[in-house]
N, C-alpha and C positions, 0 to 999 in steps of 0.2 A: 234382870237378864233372862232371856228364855230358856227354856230348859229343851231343847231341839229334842233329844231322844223322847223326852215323856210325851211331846205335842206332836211327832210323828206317830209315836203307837196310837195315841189315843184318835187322829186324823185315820190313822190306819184300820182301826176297829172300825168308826162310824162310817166312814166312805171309801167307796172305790175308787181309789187315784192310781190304781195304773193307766198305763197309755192303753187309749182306746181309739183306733183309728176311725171305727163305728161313730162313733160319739160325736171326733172331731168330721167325719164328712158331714153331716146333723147341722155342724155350725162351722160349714162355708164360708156362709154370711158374714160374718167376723172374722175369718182368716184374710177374707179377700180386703180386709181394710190393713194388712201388713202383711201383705204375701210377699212381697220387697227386700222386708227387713226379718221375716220370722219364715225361717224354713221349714217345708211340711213334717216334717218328723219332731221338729221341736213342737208346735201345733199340738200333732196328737198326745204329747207328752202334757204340756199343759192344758187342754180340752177336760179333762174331769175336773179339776182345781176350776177354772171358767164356771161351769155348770156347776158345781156344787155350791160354786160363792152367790151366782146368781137365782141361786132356789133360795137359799135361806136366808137374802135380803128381803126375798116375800115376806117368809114366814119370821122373821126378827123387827119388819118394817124398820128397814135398814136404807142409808143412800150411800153411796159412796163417790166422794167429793176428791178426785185425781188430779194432781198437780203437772205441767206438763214436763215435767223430768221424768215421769214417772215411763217405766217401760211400756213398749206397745201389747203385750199380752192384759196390762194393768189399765192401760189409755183405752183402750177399743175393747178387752175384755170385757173387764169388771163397771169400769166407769161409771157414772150418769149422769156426772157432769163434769167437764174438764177446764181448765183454764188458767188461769196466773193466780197470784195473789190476791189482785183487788177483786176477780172476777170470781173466784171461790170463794169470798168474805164476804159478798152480795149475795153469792148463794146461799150462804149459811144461814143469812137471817130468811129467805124467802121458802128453804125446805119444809114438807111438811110433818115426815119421817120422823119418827122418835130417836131413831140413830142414825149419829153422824159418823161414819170412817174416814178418816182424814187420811189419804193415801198421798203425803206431804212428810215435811218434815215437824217436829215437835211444834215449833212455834204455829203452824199454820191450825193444827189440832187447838189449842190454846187459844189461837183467833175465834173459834168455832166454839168451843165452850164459855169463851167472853160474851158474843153476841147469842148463844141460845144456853143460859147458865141452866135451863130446869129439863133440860134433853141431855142425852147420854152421848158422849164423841169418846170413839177410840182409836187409838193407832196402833197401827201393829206390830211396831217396834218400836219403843218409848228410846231406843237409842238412836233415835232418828233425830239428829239434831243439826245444827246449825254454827259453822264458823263466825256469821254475824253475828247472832245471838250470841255465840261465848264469846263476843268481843269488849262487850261493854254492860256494866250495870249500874242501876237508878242511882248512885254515887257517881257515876260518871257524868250522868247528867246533871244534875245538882253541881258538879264543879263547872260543868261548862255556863250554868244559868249563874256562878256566882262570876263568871269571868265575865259573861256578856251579858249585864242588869237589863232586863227590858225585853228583852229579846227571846222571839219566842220555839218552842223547841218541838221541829218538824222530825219523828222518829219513822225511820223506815219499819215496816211491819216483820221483818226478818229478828225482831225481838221478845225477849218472854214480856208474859204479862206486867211483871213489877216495870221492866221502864216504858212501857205504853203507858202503863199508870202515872208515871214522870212526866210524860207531854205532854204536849198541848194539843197536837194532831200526829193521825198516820201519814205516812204516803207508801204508794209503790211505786215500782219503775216506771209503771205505764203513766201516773198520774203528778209525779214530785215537781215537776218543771209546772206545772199549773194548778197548782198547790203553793208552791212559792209567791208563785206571782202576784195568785189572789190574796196572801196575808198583806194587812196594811202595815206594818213594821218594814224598817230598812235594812236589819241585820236578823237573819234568821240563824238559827246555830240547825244543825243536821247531823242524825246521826243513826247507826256507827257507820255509814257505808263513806269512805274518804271519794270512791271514785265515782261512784252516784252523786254525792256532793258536788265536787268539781265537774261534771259535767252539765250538772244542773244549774251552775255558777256563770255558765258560759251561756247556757240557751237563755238564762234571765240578770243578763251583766247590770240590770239596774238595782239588783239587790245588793249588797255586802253577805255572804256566804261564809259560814264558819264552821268545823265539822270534827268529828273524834274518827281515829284513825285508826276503823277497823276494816275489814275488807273480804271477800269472798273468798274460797278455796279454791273455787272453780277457774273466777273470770279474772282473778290478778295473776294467774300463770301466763295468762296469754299476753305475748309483748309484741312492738311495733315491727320489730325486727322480722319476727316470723310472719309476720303478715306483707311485711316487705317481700320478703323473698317469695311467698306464694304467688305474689302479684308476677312477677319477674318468673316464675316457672311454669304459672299458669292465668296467662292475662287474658283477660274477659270475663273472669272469675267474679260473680256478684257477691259481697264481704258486706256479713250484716250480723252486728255486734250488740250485744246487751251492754244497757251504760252503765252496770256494775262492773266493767275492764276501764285500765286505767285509760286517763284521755287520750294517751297516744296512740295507745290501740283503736281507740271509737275514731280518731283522724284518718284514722288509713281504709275505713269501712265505707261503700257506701250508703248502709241505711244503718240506723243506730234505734233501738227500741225496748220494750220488753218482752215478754216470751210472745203476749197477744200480736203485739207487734210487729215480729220478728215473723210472726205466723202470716198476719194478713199481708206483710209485704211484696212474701212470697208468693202467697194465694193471686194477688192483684199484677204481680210484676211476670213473674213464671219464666224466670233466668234459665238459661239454657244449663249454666254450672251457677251455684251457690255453694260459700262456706256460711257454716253459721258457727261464729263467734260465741259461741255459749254451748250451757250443758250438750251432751251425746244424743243423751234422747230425743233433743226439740225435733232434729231432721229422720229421726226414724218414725215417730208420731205421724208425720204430716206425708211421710213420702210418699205411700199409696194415691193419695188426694194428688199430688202435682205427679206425676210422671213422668213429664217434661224433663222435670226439671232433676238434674244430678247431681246428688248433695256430694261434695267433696272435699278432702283437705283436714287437718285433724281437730280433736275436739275434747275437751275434759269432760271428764265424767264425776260427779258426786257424789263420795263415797255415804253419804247422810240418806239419800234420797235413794239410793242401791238397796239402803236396808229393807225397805217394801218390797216384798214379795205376794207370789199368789198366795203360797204356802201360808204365811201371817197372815196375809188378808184371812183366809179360811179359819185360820186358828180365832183372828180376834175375832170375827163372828161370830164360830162353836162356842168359847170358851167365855167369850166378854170380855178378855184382856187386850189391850192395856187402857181403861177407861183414866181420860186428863181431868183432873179437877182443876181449879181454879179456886183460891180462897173469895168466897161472897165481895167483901168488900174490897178486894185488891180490883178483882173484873169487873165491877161496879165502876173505878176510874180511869181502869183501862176500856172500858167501854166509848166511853165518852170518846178518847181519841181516837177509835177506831170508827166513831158513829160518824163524828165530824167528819174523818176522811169519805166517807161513803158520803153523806148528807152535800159536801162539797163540790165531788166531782160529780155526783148527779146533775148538782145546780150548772154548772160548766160542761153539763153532758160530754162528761168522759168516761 
């Protein structure tokens, strides 16, 4: 756990993180890509923390790899590259930086120290974890492989390294439905996501689907009902939902995707009003970019992925902490499933 007071003084001593108005007018440039969703005084307030993270990624040969939940001071700040799950797990093998920051949650840090084990990845808050992830472990999978002989076991990437190590392949949101398709077995088991399952049961009804019944914090809040009534209070409303909500929710939407997707839908569509079905931050990220278009209607937020800050960010830079290892030979066989997912969807250009 962090020790807030000790990482403040010591932030305090080596940098000037008061608000500096100076600073923030310097980098315009980057306000104008959230002036929308980040108001000018917040700005100056985070403007030294910006600048300070972005010098000593120079000087650390540092990247930092931003998941799109992540806040927009952290998306368009810090970033240098931003994207979903699968689209950060291609990066990781392709950076050429000695360190990784995984501006995500635990498991996606882990992803990253799997595929580059002899580089350094840290995160800035090792409390940064995952309700999939603590849904299920490599015992769980072992019981679903003894229930269903044969059958082979597609695990969403939202898990630690030991039950990647368990499978057979990853998938992500963006990728699960053609993934499925492509195994030649008739009964696949999937896991821990129940409603990623089941909706991926639907897009590929000529598999047999079978799934451990774990599920998101975020996206199983969101029910049918309430998206009823939104339709009904505000009709015209474009409803575009992540297929980690249960399927009733993904029925009442009209475009259903992952973050990437969720992102070009918008980009390509450019609704007059849009909800989006998923984390808070997706439609603060992108809102500069559309203007058009007006994100409206409510939305969950993640308490796992909230724990990223600039302040951490800065701290695991100065300090090196919280550096994720992975034991050699566990990321050795969770590699494998995570290579195959990438090596897969490449081949199916996804």
């Amino acid at each position: 756990m962090l020790d807030f007071r000790t990482m403040r003084h010591e932030l305090a001593e080596v940098y000037d993180l008061a608000p500096n108005e100076d600073l923030a007018e310097s980098m315009r440039d980057i306000h104008e890509k959230m002036d929308r969703v980040v108001p000018w005084p917040d700005f100056v307030k985070a403007a030294p923390y910006i600048a300070a993270i972005n010098k000593l990624k120079v000087e650390k040969d540092a990247v930092i790899l931003a998941h799109n939940y992540m806040t927009p001071d952290i998306y368009h700040g810090v970033a240098d590259f931003m994207g979903d799950s699968l689209q950060l797990a291609i990066k990781a093998t392709e950076v050429e930086a000695q360190t990784i920051v995984q501006c995500g949650v635990h498991f996606m840090a882990e992803t990253s120290k799997i595929l580059n084990p002899q580089k350094t990845v840290l995160i800035p808050d090792i409390e940064a974890g995952c309700s999939l992830a603590d849904s299920i472990k490599a015992s769980g999978i072992e019981q679903m492989r003894a229930q269903y002989p044969g059958a082979p076991v597609v695990t969403y990437v939202n898990t630690t390294a030991e039950e990647k190590a368990a499978s057979d392949i990853c998938c992500t949101s963006s990728n699960a439905a053609a993934i499925v398709r492509a195994l030649p077995e008739d009964t696949i088991i999937m896991a821990p996501d129940q409603y990623l399952a089941q909706n991926v049961a639907r897009e590929v009804p000529e598999k047999t689907i079978v799934w451990w019944e774990g599920s998101c914090v975020v996206h199983e809040r969101f029910t049918a009902q309430d998206l009823r009534d939104y339709k009904e209070w505000n009709p015209g409303t474009a409803i575009i939902a992540h297929p980690e909500c249960p399927p009733d929710v993904v029925d009442e939407a009209d475009f259903s995707g992952s973050t990437s997707g969720i992102i070009k839908y918008v980009m390509d569509n450019k609704p007059k009003q849009a909800l989006l079905v998923t984390e808070c931050s997706m439609a603060s990220n992108i809102s500069d970019e559309v203007p058009e278009v007006d994100f409206v209607g409510p939305c969950n937020m993640c308490p796992y992925m909230k724990k990223i800050t600039l302040e951490k960010i800065l701290w695991s830079l100065h300090s090196g902490e919280t550096e994720v290892h992975v034991d050699p030979e566990l990321g050795k066989k969770a590699r494998v499933a995570v290579e195959r997912m990438i090596d897969l969807s490449n081949k199916l250009g996804i």
